[in-house]
C-alpha positions in Angstrom: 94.0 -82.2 -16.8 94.0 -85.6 -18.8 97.3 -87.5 -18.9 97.7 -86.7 -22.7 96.8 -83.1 -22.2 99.6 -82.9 -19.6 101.9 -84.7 -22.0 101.7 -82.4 -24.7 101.7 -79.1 -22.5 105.4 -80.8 -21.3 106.4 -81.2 -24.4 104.9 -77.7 -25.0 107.5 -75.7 -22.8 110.3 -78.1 -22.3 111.4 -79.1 -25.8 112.1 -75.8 -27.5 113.9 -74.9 -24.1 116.3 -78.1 -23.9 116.6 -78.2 -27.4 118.3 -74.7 -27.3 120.6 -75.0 -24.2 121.9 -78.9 -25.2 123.3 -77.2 -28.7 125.6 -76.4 -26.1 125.4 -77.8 -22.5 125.4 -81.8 -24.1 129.2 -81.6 -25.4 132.1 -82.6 -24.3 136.0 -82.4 -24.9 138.8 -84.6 -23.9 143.0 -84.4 -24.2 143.3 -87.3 -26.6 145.6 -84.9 -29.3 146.0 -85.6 -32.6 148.0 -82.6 -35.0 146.8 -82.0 -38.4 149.8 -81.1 -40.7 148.8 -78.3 -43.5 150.3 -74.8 -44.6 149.9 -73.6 -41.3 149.1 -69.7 -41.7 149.9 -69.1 -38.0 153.1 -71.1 -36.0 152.8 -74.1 -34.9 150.4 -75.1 -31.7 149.3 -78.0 -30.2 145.5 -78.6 -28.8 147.2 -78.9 -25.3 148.9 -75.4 -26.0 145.4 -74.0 -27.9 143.3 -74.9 -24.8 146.0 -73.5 -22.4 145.7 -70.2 -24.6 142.1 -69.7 -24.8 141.2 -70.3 -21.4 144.1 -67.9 -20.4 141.8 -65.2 -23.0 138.8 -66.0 -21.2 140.0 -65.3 -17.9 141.9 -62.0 -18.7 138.3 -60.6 -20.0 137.1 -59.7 -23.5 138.7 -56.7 -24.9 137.3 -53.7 -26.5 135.9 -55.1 -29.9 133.2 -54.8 -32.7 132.0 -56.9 -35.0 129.1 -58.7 -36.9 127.8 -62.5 -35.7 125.8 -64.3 -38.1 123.8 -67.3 -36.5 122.3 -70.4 -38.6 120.4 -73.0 -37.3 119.1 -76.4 -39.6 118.6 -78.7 -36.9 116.4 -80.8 -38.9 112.9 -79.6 -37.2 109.6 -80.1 -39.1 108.3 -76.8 -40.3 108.0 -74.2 -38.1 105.0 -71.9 -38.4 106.2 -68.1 -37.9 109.4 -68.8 -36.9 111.3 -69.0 -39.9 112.5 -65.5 -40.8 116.0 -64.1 -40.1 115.6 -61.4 -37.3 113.5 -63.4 -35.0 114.0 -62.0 -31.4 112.4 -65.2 -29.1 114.4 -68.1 -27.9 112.8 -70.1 -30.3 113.7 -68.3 -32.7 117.2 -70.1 -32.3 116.3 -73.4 -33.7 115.7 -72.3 -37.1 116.7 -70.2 -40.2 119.9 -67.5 -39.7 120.1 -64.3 -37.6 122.5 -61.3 -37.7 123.7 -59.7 -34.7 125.8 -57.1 -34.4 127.9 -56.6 -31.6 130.1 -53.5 -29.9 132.0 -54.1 -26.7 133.9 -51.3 -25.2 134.0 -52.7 -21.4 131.7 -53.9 -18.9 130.2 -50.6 -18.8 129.6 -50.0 -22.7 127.5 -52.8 -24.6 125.2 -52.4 -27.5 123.3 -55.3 -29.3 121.7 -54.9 -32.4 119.3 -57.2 -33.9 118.7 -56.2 -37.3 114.7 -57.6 -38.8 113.7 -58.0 -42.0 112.0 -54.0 -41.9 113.0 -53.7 -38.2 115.7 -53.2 -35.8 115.9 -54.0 -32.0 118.8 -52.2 -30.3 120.0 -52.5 -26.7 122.4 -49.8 -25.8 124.2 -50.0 -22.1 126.2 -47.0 -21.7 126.9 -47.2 -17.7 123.7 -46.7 -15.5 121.9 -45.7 -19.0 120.3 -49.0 -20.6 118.0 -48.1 -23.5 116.0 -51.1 -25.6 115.1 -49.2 -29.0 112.3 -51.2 -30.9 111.8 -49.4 -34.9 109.1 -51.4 -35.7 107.0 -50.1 -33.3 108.9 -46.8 -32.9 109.3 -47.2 -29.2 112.5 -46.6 -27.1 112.3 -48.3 -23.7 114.4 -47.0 -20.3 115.6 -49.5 -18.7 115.8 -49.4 -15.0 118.5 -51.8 -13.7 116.1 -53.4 -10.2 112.8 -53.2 -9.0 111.3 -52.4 -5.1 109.9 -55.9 -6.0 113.0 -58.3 -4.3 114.8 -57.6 -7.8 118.1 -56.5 -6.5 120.1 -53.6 -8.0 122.5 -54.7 -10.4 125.9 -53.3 -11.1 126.4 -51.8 -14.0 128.9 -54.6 -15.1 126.0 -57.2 -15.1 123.9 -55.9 -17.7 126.3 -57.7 -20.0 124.3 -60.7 -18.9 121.1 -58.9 -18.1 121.6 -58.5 -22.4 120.6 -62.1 -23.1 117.4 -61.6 -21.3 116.3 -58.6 -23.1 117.3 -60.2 -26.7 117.6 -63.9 -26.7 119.1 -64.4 -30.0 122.3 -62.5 -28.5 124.5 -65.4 -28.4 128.3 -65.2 -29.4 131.0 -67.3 -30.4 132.7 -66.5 -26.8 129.9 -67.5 -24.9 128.8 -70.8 -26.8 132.9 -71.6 -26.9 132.9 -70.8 -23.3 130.3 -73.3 -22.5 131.9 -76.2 -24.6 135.5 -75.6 -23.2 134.6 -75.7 -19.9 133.3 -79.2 -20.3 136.7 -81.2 -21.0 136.2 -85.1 -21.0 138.0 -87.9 -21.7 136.1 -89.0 -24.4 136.8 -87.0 -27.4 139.7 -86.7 -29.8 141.4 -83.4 -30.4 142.8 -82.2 -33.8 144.1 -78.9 -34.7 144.7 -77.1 -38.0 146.5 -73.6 -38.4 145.0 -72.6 -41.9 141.7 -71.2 -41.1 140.5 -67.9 -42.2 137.3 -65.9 -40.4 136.2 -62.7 -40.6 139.2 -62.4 -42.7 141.5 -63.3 -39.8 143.8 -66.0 -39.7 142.8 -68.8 -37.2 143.4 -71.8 -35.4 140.4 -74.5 -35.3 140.6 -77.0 -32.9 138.1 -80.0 -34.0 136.2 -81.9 -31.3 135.2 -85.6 -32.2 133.1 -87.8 -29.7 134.2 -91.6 -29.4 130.9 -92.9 -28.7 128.3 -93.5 -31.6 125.5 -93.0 -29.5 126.0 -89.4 -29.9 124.6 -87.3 -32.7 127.0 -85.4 -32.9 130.2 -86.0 -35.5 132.5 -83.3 -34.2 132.5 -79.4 -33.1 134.7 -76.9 -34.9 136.3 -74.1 -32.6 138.2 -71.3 -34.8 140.6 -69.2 -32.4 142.0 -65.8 -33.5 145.6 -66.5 -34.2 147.1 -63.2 -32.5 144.3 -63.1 -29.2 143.1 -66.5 -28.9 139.4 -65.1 -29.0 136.6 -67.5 -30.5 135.7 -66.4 -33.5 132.8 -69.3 -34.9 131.8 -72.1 -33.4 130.0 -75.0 -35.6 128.3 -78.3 -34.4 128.3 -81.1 -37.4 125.6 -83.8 -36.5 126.7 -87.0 -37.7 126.0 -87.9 -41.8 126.2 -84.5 -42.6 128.2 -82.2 -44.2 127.0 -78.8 -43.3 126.8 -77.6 -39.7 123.5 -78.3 -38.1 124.8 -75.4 -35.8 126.8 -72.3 -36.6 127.7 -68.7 -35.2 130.6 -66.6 -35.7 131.7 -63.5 -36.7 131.4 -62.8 -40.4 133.8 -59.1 -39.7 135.2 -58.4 -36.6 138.0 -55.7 -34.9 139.7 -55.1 -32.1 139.9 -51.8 -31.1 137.5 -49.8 -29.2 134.4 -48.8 -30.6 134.2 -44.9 -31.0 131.5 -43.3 -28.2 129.2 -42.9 -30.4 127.9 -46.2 -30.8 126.9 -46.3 -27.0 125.0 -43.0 -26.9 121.1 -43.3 -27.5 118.4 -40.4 -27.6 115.2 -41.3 -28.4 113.8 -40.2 -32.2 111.0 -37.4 -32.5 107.8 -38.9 -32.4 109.1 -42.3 -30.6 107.3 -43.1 -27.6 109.2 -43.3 -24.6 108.6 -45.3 -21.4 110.8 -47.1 -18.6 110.6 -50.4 -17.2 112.9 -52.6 -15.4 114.4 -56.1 -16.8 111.8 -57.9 -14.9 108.8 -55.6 -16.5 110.6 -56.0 -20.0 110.8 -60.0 -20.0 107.2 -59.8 -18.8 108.0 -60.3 -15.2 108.0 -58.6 -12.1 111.0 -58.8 -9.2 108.5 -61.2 -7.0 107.9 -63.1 -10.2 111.6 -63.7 -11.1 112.6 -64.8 -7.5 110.1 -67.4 -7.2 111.0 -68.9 -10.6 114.8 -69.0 -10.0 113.9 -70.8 -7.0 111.7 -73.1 -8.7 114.7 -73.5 -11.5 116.9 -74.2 -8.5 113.8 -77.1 -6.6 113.8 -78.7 -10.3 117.8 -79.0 -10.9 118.2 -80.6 -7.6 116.1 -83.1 -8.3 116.7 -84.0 -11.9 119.3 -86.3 -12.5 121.4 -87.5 -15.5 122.7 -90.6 -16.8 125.7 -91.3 -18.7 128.4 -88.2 -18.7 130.2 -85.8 -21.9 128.5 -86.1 -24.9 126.0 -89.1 -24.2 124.8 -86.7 -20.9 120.8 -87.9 -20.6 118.5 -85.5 -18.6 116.0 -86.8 -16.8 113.5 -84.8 -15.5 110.8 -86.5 -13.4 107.0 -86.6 -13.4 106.4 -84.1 -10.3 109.4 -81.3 -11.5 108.1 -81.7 -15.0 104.3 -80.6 -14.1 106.3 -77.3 -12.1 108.1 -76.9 -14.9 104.8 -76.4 -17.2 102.9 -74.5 -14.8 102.8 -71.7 -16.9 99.9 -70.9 -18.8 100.6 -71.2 -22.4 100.5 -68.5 -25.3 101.8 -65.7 -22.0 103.3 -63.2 -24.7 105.3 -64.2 -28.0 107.6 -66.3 -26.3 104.7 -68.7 -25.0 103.0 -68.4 -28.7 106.3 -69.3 -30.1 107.1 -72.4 -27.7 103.7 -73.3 -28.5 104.2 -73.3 -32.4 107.2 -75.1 -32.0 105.9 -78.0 -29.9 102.4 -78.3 -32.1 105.2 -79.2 -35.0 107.4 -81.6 -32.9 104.6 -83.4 -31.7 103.4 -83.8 -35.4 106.7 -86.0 -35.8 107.0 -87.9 -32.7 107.1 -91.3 -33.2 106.0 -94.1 -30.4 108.7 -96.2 -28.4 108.8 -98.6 -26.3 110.9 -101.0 -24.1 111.0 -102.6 -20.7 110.5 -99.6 -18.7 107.5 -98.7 -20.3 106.5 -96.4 -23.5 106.2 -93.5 -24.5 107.0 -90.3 -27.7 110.5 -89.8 -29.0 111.7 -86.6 -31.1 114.8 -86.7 -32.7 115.9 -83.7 -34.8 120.1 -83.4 -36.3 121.5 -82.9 -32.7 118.8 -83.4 -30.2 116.5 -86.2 -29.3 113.5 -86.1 -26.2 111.3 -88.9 -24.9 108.5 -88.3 -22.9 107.6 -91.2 -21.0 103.8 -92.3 -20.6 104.8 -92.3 -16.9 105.3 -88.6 -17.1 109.1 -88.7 -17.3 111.0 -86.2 -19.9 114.9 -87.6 -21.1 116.6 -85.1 -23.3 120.0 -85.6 -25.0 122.3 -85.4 -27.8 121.7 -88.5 -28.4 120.1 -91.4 -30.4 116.6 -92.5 -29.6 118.6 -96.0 -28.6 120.3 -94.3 -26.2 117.0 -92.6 -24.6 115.5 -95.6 -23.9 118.5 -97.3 -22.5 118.5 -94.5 -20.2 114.8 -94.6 -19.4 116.0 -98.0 -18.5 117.8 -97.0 -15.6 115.6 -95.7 -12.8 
């Protein structure tokens, strides 16, 4: 394979990827408070208290709930081929245009995601040891089996809450995205709060997240809390010089109370075709298959480093892990085909950059930038392309 063909088949599978998780996994948060004065809505809290609060909600476990999430993503991508309508169910997907999801939650036991489509819906129904994937566009509900004889261990039931994101990955929250970002404090942000929110018609705290350092592209991260349980309700990521979010999900209606039975019972329509598969067969993947990647995943990480820490976090993934890493062959079902489309379109706006450790392609979209070296090196961040190279700087 030629040096540029291995290049672009990096770029390929690792941008859309990266791009996705550093929406989330590049931010940071630090204690530096600062209280907004308003009409507060709700009494009187300080960040200090607001963090205290919603970590206590995390670790006592989400309550029974249902509600509706809407997702939007204008990450300032070129255009994306195919990927631009609302109801997309592939990971990339993510990086453009809005998605609805609708969400039920009556314990670990009872989950049901629905992805509503443009003439389409894509339900998955856990209901104990029944999981069902219902696909109406091509009338076809799907039994799924929770392991394989394949190495796939036997999950609990509890874990297909998880196993969820694999089957539709456009299921993100605002408690898991909020999850991820709190869990990152730092010292290098400043903390405001303001108690005059209002979401899903529900009065809210918002705690705003501002990065110190230029170098970053993002300007702040807005976290609205549920006044009365402390639950994230929307979650939006403002890249600098801009005054919509680049980033947003959260619920657009949402209650808590359980969800009446109903909602987690499934029986397949007349005339729907019926099969069973396990996660593994369903993500286009068998037990054998899975194990060896998530070992791979787990080779890769070791040896990746980073440079810089909280928001101006560069990955740096070398030469060797980066050719594992795209080892797949390309267009392997519609989530190859989409990373594919997505990648032909980046590449399109790369721009050449250079410096004393060499040259290479830089992509910078609203929050994310990546440089692939013409040594084979890929640095992702959300940062600015100055930053990238600084950090290619530093072997």
């Amino acid at each position: 394979m030629s040096e540029q063909a291995r290049r672009g088949r990096a770029l390929r599978w690792a941008v859309p990827v990266a791009a996705t998780a550093l929406v989330a996994g590049a931010i940071g948060a630090g204690p530096v408070i600062a209280a907004v004065q308003g009409d507060p809505a709700l009494p009187e809290r300080t960040a200090e208290q607001l963090l205290a609060s919603a970590a206590q909600a995390g670790e006592s476990g989400l309550k029974p709930m249902s509600g509706t999430v809407m997702q939007t993503a204008s990450l300032g991508l070129p255009s994306l081929p195919g990927l631009s309508g609302a109801g997309g169910a592939s990971p990339a997907a993510l990086l453009s245009g809005s998605h609805e999801l609708k969400v039920w939650y009556g314990g670990e036991d009872k989950v049901r995601f629905a992805l509503p489509g443009r003439m389409s819906e894509t339900d998955l129904i856990v209901n104990g040891d029944q999981v069902w994937l219902w696909q109406s566009d091509v009338n076809k509900a799907t039994r799924v089996k929770a392991g394989s004889a394949e190495g796939h261990k036997e999950r609990k039931p509890g874990a297909w809450n998880g196993g969820a994101h694999e089957a539709l990955p456009t299921a993100t929250t605002p408690q898991r995205l909020a999850r991820d970002l709190l869990g990152r404090i730092g010292a290098d942000t400043t903390v405001s709060v303001t108690s005059t929110e209002k979401v899903a018609d529900r009065a809210a705290y918002q705690l705003v997240l501002a990065p110190k350092d230029p170098s970053s592209l993002v300007r702040e991260v807005k976290l609205a809390l549920d006044g009365e349980t402390f639950v994230p309700l929307r979650v939006q990521v403002y890249a600098r010089n801009a005054a919509e979010p680049a980033f947003e999900v959260g619920f657009t209606s949402v209650t808590f109370s359980p969800p009446a039975a109903e909602n987690f019972t499934f029986t397949p329509p007349a005339g729907a075709k019926v099969e069973e598969t396990s996660i593994g067969e369903l993500t286009g993947e068998d037990g054998a298959r899975q194990g060896e990647k998530l070992k791979e995943g787990e080779e890769i990480r070791e040896k990746a480093r980073t440079v810089g820490e909280g928001w101006t976090t560069v990955a740096v993934l070398p030469a060797p892990e980066l050719e594992k890493l795209t080892s797949a062959p390309e267009g392997e079902g519609p989530a190859g085909q989409d990373a594919g489309a997505v990648t032909d379109a980046l590449l399109k706006s790369a721009k050449p950059i250079s410096g004393a450790w060499g040259s290479g392609k830089v992509v910078q979209t609203k929050l994310v930038s990546a440089l692939l070296t013409d040594d084979g090196r890929l640095l992702v961040g959300a940062v600015t392309p100055e930053k990238l190279s600084e950090a290619a700087g530093q072997k």
